[in-house]
N, C-alpha and C positions, 0 to 999 in steps of 0.2 A: 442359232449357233453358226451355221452356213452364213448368214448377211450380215450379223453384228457384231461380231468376233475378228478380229485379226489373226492371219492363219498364224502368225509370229508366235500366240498366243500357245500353239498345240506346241512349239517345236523344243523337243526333249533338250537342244543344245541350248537352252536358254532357258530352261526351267518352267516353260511354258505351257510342258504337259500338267505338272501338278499343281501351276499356279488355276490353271480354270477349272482342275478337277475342283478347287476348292473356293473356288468365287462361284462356281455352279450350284456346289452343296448350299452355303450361306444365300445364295438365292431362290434354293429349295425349303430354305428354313426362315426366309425373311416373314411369310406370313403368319407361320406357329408362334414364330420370336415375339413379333409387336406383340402378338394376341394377351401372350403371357405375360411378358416384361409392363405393359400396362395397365395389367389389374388393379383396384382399387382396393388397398388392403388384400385378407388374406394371405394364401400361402401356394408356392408352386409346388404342384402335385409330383410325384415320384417319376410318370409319366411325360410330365411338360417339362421337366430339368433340360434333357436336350437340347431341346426348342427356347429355354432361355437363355443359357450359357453358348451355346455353341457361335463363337465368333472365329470367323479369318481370318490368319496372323496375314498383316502385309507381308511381302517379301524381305523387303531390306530392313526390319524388325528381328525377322526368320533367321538372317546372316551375322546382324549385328550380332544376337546372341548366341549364335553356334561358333561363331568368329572366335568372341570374349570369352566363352567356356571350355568346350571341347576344343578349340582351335591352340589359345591359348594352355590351354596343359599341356597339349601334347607338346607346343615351343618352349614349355619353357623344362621340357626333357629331355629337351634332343636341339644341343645347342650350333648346331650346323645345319640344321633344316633349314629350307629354302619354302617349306609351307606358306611363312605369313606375306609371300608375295601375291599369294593368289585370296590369302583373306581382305576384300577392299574393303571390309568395317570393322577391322580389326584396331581399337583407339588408341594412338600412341602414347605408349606408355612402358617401364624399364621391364624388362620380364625378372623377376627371382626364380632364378635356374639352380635344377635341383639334379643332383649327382645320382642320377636313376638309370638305367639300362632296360627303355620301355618298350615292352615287346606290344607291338599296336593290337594286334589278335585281344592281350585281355583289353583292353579300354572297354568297356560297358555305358553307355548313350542310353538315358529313358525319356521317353514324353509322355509321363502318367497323365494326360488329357488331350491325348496328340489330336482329336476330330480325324482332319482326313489325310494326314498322315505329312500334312507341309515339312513340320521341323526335322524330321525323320530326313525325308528325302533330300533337304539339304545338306544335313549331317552327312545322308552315305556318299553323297558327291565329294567331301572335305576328306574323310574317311578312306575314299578311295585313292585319292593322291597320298595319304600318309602311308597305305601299302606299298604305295608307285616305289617313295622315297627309300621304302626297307628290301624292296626289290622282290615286291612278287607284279605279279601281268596285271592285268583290270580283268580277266576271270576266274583267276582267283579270289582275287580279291572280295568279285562280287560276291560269289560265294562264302565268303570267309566272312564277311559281313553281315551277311543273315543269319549267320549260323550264331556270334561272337559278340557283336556290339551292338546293336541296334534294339532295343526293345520297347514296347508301347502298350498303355491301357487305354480305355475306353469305356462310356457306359450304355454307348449310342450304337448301337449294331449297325444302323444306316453307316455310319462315318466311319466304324470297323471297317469294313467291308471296302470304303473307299478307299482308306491307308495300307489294306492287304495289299491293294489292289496296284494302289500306285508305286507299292514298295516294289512289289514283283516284275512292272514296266521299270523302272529303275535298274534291276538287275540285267533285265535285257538287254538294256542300252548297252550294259558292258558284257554281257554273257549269251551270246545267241541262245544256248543251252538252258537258259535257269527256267525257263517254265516246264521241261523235264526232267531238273536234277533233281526231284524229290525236295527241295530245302525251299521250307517255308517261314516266310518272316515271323518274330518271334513278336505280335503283336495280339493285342487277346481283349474279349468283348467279356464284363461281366456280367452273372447270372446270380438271379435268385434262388435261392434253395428253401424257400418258402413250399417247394412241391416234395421236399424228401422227407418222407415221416419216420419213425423208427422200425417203421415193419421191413424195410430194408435191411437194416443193421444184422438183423433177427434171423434170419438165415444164411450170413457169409458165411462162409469156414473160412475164420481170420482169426486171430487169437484178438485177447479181450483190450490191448493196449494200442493195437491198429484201429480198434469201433472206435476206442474212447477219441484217439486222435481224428478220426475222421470226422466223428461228431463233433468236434469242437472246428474245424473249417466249416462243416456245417450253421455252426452256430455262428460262425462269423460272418459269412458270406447270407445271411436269411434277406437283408436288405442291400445287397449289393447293388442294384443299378441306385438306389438313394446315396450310399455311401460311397461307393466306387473304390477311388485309390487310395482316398483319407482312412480305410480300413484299418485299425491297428492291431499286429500280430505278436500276441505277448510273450506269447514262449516259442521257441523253433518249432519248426515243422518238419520232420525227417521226409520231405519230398520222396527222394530216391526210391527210400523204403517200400514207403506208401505207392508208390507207380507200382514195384514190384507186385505188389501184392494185388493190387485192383487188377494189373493186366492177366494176371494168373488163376481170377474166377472163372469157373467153369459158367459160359453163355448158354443158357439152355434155353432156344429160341421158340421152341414148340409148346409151352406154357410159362409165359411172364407175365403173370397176375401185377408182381407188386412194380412192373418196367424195369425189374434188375439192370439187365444191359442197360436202355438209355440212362438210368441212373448214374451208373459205373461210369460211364463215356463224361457225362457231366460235370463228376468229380475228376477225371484225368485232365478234365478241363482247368477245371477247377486249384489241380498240383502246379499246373504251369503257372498261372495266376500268381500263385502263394509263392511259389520259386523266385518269381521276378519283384515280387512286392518282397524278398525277404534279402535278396542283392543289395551289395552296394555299389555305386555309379560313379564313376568319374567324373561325370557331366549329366546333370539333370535339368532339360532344358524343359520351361513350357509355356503355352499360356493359358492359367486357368481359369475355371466356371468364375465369374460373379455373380454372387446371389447373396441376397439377405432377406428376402421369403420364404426362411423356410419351412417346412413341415414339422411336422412334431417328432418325427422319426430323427430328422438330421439335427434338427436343433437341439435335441437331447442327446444324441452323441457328441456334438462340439462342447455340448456343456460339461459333460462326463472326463471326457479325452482330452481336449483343446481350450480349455476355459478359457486363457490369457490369448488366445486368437480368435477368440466365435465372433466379432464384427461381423464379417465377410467371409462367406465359404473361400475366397481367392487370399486372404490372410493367412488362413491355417494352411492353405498350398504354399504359401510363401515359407513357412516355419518345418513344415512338413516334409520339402523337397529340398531342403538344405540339409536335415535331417538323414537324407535317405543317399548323402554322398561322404566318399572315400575321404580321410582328411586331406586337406589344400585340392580334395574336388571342389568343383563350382555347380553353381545351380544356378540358372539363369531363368527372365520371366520379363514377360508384360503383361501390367494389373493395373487398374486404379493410382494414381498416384495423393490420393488421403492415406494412403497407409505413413506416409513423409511426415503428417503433419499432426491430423486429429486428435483428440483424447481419446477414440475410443480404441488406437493403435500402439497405444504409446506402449502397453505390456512388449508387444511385437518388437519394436523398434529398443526397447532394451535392451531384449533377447539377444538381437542381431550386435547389437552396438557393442554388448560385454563379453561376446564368444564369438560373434565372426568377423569377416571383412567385405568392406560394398565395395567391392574392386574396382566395376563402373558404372556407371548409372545415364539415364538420358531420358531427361524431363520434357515432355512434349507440350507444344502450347495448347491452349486449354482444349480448342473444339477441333485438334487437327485430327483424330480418328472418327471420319463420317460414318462408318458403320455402330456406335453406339453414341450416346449421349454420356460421355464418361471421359473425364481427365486422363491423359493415360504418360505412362513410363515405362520404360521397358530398363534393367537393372541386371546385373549378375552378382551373387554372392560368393565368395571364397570360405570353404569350412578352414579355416583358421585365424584364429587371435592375435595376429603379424601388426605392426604397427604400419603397416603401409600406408602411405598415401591413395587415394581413391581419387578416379577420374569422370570428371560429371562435364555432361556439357546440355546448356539449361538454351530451349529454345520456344519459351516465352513468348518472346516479342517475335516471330517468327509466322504469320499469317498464312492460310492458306492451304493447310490439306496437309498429308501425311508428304505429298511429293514435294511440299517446299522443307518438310523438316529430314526430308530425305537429305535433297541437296545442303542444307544446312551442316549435317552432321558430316558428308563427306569433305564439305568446308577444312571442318572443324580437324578429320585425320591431315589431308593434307598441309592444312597450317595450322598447328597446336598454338601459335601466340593469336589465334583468334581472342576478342573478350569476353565469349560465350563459352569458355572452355576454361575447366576450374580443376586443379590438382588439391585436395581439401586432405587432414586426417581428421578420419572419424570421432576423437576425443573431443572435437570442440563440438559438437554434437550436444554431449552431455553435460556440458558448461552454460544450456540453456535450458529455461524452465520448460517441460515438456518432451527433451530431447527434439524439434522437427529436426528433419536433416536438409538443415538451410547451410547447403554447402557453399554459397555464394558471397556471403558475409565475411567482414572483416575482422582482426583481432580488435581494432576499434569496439565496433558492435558490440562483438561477445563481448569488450568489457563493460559496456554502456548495462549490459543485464547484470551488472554486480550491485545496483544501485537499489533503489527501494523500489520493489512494486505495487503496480496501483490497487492492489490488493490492501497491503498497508494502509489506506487512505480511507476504505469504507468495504462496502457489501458487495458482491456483486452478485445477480442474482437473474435466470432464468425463469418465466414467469406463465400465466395461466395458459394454459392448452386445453381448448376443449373444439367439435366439431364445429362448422363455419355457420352451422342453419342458428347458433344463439348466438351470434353477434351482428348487425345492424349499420349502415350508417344514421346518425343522432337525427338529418333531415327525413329519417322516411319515418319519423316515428311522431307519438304523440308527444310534446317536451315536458309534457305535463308529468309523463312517468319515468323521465331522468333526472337523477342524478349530479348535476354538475359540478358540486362544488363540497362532496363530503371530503372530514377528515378525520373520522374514527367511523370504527363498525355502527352503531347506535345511529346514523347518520343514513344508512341503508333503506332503514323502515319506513316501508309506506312508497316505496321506487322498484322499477322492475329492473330499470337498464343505468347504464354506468359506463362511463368513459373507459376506454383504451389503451394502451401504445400496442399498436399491430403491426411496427414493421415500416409501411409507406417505401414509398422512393428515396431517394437521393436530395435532403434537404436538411442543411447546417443549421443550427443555433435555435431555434422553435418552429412548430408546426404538428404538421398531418396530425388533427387531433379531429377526429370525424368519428372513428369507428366506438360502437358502445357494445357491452355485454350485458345480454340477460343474468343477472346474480340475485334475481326474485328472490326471497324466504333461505338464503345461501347457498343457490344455485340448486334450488328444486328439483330445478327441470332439466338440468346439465345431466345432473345422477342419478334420477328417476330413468334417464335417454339407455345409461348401461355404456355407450360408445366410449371408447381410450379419451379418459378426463385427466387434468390434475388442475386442481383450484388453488393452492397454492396456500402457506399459513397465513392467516389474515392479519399479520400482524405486521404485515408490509404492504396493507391496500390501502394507497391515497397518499402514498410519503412521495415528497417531491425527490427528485433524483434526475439522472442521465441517461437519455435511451439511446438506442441505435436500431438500425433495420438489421436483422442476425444474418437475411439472406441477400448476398449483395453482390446484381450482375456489372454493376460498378461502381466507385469509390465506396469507400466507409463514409459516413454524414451522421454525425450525435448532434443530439437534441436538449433544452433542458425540458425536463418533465414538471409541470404544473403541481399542486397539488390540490388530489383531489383526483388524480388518474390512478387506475388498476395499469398493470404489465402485460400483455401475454409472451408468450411463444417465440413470435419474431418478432418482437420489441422488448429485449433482454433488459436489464434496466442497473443501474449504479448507485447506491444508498452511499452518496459520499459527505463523511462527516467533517471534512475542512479541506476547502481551497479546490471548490466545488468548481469556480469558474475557471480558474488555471487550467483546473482537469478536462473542462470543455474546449479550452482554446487548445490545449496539446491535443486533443480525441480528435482533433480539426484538422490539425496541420500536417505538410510530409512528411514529419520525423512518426508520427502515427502512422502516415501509410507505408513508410519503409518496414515498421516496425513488425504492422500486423501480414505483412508478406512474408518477413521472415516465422512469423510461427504460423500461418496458415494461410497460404495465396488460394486456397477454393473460395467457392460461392456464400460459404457458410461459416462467419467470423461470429465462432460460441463466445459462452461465456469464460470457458476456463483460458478461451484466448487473450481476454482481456483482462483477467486476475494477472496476468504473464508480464503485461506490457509497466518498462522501466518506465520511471517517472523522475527527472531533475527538477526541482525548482530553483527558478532563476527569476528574475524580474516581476516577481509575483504580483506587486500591486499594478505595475504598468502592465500588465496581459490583464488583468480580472478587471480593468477600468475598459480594455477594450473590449474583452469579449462582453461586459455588460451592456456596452454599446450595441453588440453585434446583437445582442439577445433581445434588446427594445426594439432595433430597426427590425428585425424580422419577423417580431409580434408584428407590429405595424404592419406589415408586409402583408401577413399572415390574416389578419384582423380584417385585411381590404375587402377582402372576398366574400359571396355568402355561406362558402363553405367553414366557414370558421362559425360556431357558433356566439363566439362574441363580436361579428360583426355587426356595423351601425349603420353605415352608407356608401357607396361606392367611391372610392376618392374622384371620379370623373366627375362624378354630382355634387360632389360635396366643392371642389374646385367650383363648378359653377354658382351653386348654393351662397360663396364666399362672395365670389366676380358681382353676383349680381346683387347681394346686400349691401357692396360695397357701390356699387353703381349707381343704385337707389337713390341713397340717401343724398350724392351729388346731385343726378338728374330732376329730381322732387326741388334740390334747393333751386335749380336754374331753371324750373318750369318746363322740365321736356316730356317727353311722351317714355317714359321708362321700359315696359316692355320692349318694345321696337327697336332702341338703341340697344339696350344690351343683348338684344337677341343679334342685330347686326355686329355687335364689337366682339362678342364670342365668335362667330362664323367667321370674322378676319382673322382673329387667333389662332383656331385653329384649321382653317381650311383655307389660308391666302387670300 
């Protein structure tokens, strides 16, 4: 900390006390993280949650989105404020000013997964000029802010403890006083109630409608640090009441068999929790867990509660914390940016698309957040159904780390006619198959999806999955017990292993046909193993079609599939039943890869992506004359090698093979020494 740190780093006037309280924590947690985040299968423990999820909002993430949420409300209520001079990622854009007379005291600020308290402490800095503005001091203010607007969950007591801590340095800066004024930040660590049984209940003098309600927070909170803020509270909870009542037990400290007191204490805990989880916010800003390991415990509550968002624990906080604000409040986040596009988001992105507003959004290029291996976007929602336009700015092509997408974006406020900056409305959204929210597109495009898709043309279909120890490359095996060239079931008997499409590299028109499957006796030993299988209905093994690799760290590349090949996993496959080859010359070309960008620019182009993608046909016999071409030359190609099982000779050899048959038969006629010269006339060829 002393030699590798820059003191600039501490200095409160620059944010630099809480930016390393919290680059220190995420380097306290960098070992637990990998440990978890890398497991193979399984599920992350109740325990290990913090150690997975807990990531470090960058800074100018932190501002963007307190900027666009809580910055923005408050401007566009108070239409003479001089605020948005001091917001510098606040994105240009018209504010809808509302005839409100906003007393700053109620605004209410949460970060239901605040870690170590970053979004917070940027907030009370923003927070505290919009006092400046209504004319109280900066200690007041301070004050006023712990008491009134700021609040935060947690389920990680280390990170609690961090964000108390840095909220209360916060206050100081502006209050010499605040580490004596008695007011404590209004942030709170969840607890299990897994330790309160009902022999508590059993001796309060509390009348019988106080038990029932306390046992029912009870019951709610049993698995709190699993469930944290996604807790849902279905009927009110008379807080007030209830404090009354628990603060008014007689403590009788000389015999506590059943820990009455700590109990009591627990649950006063407990009220504040339920109070803040039962607010609604102005501004709900955060960035939450990503997990999709989960336990049996979380996973059956998103299945119960949250069905239409269980992808991604950070999905349900998406739908969750828009939920949890005032109308034309905002809820702002950085998450995953597949929630944009996938199928398994598409319920989400409905939601969003028929009841709220993406006010703004900002797409980061793929590998710019170096603290995870995750696409990321940072977004803010509006709880209203306004027809507004939405402000995106997509920084893609943008290399380089979070610090060039930084500069980028401030680009982007200071000159809005950048062409990475997009004023889109959400309706055209849902004008395309899947909804992604490919705000970059043009009314072109969208209408280019009116047309017929390649769904219409044939089958499309994801294919056998099973563990990697039954599959083979065709050379390490005996060939005796493959396969090559069935084309119905009956064709199996008597073979253990069986050709592929698995995916491969980046290669057009035929190929990577190496990998085989064990499908012994109908995968005997796949399902005898127990391991996550699917075998697929056999009544599409060996049909010729079009593959592609599903996982693609560049371009999309389709294949035609032989017949006589099985599909797996990541070698999705296409049963198309006319104008097969058209459809590999378009799977080819850039109007393909503009296409599958717009319904899904990640790593992972499904299958439902490719049922999506429109299809013109246009010059059909002149493309199906060339791509037939393309599809012999690359056999050939394919065939040169001895990785191809249908390989014959190397064409190096076979070129000389040729040279010297043909040299033969001259040399022999004119009486020369044959060997000698064609060994000489090849080495002038090709060695000068």
């Amino acid at each position: 900390m002393i030699d590798g740190i820059p003191e600039s780093d501490f200095d409160v006037q620059r944010q630099g006390q809480v930016e390393i309280i919290g680059w220190l924590y995420q380097y306290y947690n960098e070992e637990p993280h990998n440990a978890v985040v890398n497991i193979n299968g399984g599920t992350v423990k109740t325990n290990d949650i913090p150690a997975a999820t807990q990531l470090f909002t960058t800074d100018w993430v932190v501002r963007y989105m307190v900027d666009n949420s809580l910055g923005k409300y408050y401007l566009e209520r108070n239409a003479h404020s001089e605020l948005g001079t001091h917001l510098e990622f606040l994105l240009p854009d018209s504010l809808e000013m509302v005839s409100d007379d906003l007393d700053v005291t109620q605004i209410k600020v949460i970060d239901n997964a605040m870690g170590s308290g970053h979004i917070l402490v940027y907030a009370f800095d923003v927070l505290v000029k919009m006092y400046a503005e209504q004319g109280y001091s900066s200690r007041e203010a301070s004050s006023l802010i712990l008491e009134n607007n700021l609040f935060g969950l947690e389920i990680d007591k280390r990170a609690y403890q961090l964000a108390y801590f840095a909220l209360m340095m916060k206050a100081r800066e502006y209050n010499r006083r605040a580490l004596t004024s008695n007011i404590s930040p209004k942030v709170y660590v969840f607890e299990d109630t897994s330790n309160i049984s009902d022999n508590y209940f059993e001796s309060l003098p509390v009348s019988e409608s106080n038990i029932q309600d306390l046992k029912y927070i009870v019951s709610l909170f049993h698995d709190s640090r699993t469930l944290g803020s996604i807790i849902q509270i279905d009927k009110p909870v008379k807080t007030g009441n209830l404090r009354t009542v628990l603060t008014n037990i007689p403590q009788d400290t000389s015999l506590d068999l059943n820990n009455t007191r700590e109990i009591t204490y627990q649950l006063l805990r407990l009220l504040d929790i339920v109070e803040t989880m039962q607010n609604k916010y102005e501004a709900v800003i955060t960035n939450p867990p990503y997990l999709n390991k989960m336990n049996k415990v979380l996973k059956e509550y998103l299945k119960t509660h949250y069905k239409d968002y269980s992808s991604d624990l950070f999905s349900v906080f998406i739908w969750h914390n828009i939920s949890m604000t005032v109308t034309n409040g905002y809820a702002a986040y950085m998450t995953p940016f597949v929630w944009m596009f996938i199928k398994s988001y598409e319920n989400l992105r409905k939601s969003i698309l028929n009841t709220k507003l993406i006010s703004s959004l900002i797409q980061m290029e793929y590998s710019a957040f170096e603290e995870a291996t995750v696409p990321i976007n940072t977004f803010v929602l509006k709880n209203s159904s306004t027809s507004e336009n939405g402000v995106y700015i997509k920084l893609s092509d943008f290399k380089g780390g979070m610090d060039v997408q930084k500069v980028k974006t401030l680009e982007a406020i200071e000159n809005p006619d950048v062409d990475y900056l997009y004023r889109t409305n959400q309706t055209n959204f849902s004008r395309l198959p899947g909804m992604p929210i490919s705000y970059w597109i043009s009314e072109k495009i969208i209408s280019a999806f009116q047309n017929p898709l390649i769904s219409e043309f044939g089958i499309v279909k994801s294919g056998i999955m099973v563990n990697s120890s039954f599959s083979r490359m065709w050379y390490e095996l005996n060939v005796g017990k493959i396969q090559f060239n069935a084309e119905k079931i009956d064709d199996m008997d008597g073979y253990k292993w069986f050709p592929v499409n698995s995916g491969g590299g980046y290669r057009k028109w035929y190929g990577f046909n190496e990998t085989v499957l064990n499908l012994e006796d109908g995968g005997r030993d796949i399902i005898n193993d127990g391991r996550n299988y699917r075998l697929r209905d056999k009544k599409w093994y060996f049909k010729p079609g079009i593959t592609w690799g599903r996982i693609t760290s560049s371009d999309l590349s389709f294949r035609l599939s032989r017949q006589g090949n099985l599909f797996g996993d990541a070698g999705p496959m296409m049963f198309i039943n006319r104008h097969i080859h058209f459809i590999l010359g378009f799977s080819n070309s850039k109007v393909m890869k503009a296409m599958s960008e717009i319904l899904n620019p990640t790593l992972n182009f499904q299958v439902e992506d490719m049922r999506n993608i429109p299809l013109i046909l246009r010059h059909v016999d002149l493309i199906e004359k060339l791509v037939r071409t393309n599809v012999e030359n690359s056999k050939v190609y394919w065939d040169a090698f001895e990785r191809s099982w249908d390989f014959q000779v190397h064409p190096l050899i076979q070129h000389i093979d040729e040279h010297n048959r043909n040299w033969n038969g001259f040399l022999k006629q004119n009486h020369c020494n044959v060997p000698i010269l064609s060994q000489i006339i090849f080495l002038e060829e090709y060695y000068g």
